[in-house]
C-alpha positions in Angstrom: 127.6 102.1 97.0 125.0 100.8 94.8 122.8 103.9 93.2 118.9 103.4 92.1 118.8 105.8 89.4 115.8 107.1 87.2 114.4 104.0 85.2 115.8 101.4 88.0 113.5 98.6 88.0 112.6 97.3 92.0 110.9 93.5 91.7 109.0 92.9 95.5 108.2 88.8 95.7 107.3 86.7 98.0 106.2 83.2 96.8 103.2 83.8 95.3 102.6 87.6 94.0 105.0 89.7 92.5 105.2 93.9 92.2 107.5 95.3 89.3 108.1 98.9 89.8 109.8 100.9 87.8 111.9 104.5 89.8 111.0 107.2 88.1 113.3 109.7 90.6 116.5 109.5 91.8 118.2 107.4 94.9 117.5 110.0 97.1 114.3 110.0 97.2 112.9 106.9 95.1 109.6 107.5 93.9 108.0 104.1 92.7 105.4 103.2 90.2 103.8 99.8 89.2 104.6 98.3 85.9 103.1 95.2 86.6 101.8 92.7 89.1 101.9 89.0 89.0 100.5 86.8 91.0 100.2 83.0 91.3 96.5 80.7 92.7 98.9 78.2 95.1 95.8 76.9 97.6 97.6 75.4 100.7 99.4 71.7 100.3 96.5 70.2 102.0 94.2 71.2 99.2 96.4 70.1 96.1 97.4 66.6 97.3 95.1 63.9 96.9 96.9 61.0 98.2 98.8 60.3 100.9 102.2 59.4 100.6 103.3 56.1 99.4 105.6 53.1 100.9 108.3 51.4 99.3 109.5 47.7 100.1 112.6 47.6 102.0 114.8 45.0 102.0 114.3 43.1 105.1 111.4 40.7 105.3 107.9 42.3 105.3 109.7 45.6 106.1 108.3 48.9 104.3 109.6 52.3 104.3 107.4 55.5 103.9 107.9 58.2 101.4 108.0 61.9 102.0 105.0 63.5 100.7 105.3 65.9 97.8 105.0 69.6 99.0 102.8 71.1 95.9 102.8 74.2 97.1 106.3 74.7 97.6 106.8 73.6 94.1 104.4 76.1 92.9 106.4 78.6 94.9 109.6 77.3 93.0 107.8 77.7 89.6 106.8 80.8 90.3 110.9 82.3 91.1 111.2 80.4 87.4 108.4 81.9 85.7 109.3 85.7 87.7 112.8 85.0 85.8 111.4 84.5 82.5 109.4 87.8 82.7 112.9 89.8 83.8 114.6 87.8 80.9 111.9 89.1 78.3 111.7 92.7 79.4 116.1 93.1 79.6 115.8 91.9 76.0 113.4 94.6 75.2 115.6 97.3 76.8 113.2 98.1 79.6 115.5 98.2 82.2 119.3 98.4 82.8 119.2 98.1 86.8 117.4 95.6 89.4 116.4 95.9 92.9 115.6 92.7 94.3 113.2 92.4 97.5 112.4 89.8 98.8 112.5 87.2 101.8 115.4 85.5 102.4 113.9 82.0 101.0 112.2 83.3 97.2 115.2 85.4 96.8 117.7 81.6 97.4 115.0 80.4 94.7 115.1 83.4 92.7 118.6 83.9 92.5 119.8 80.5 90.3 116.6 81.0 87.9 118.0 84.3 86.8 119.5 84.5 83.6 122.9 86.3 83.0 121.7 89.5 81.1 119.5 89.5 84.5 121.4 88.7 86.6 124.2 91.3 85.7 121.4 94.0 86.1 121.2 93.7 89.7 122.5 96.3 92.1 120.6 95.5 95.3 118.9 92.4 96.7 116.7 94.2 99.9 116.1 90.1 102.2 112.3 91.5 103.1 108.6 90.7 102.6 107.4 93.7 101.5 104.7 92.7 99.2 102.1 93.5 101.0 103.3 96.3 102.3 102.1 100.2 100.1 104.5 101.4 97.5 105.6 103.9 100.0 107.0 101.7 102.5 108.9 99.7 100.1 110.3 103.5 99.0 111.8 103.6 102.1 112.8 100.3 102.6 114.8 100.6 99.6 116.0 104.0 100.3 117.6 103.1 103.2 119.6 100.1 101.7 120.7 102.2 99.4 121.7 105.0 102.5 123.4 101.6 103.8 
């Protein structure tokens, strides 16, 4: 059973903000505080395209198929998992933390997950599959807690 102890880092993500909180407790009874917050300007796809998607000739006779449009905001979203990475990567290196809860929804945690770097990677005792960003620090307290409880 995975334990939270004092100095446990929790990372809460969804797609476009990002908590870091930092247990300063036990597992029993996690008590979290903010080390830092990210968070991304992604507008909706509608606002960031400026064309519409392009056609390609086929090879029959006057016969063109369309493209799919790109999907900038998903990208964004992507970047951000890789940039969210990069900041865990930094702050290993520096010590900061030895242990890693993960929450997230199901979808930022599949991007997060190959972006991590080993060192990071290794540090992780929980992934928590929920959108709790939103959400005050003492719900994701419990939310963690009783993962942890399992």
């Amino acid at each position: 059973m995975a334990k939270i102890d004092n100095g446990t880092w929790v990372l809460v993500a969804d797609g476009e903000k990002a908590l870091i909180l930092e247990n300063v407790t036990d597992d029993q009874h996690p008590n979290l505080r903010v080390v830092r917050k990210e968070e991304q300007d992604n507008p909706p796809d509608r606002e960031q395209a400026t064309d519409k998607a392009g056609r390609q000739a086929d090879d029959g006779p006057g016969q063109r198929t369309a493209l799919a449009e790109t999907d900038f905001h998903q990208l964004a979203k992507d970047r951000f998992a890789a940039d969210l990475a990069d900041i865990l990567y930094r702050q290993v290196h520096k010590g900061r933390f030895e242990k890693l809860v993960i929450v997230a929804s199901p979808q930022v945690l599949g991007a997060l997950r190959p972006e991590l770097h080993k060192e990071v990677a290794d540090t992780v005792v929980v992934e928590v599959p929920k959108t709790l960003t939103n959400h005050p620090i003492a719900e994701i307290e419990q939310a963690v807690a009783a993962e942890i409880a399992g």
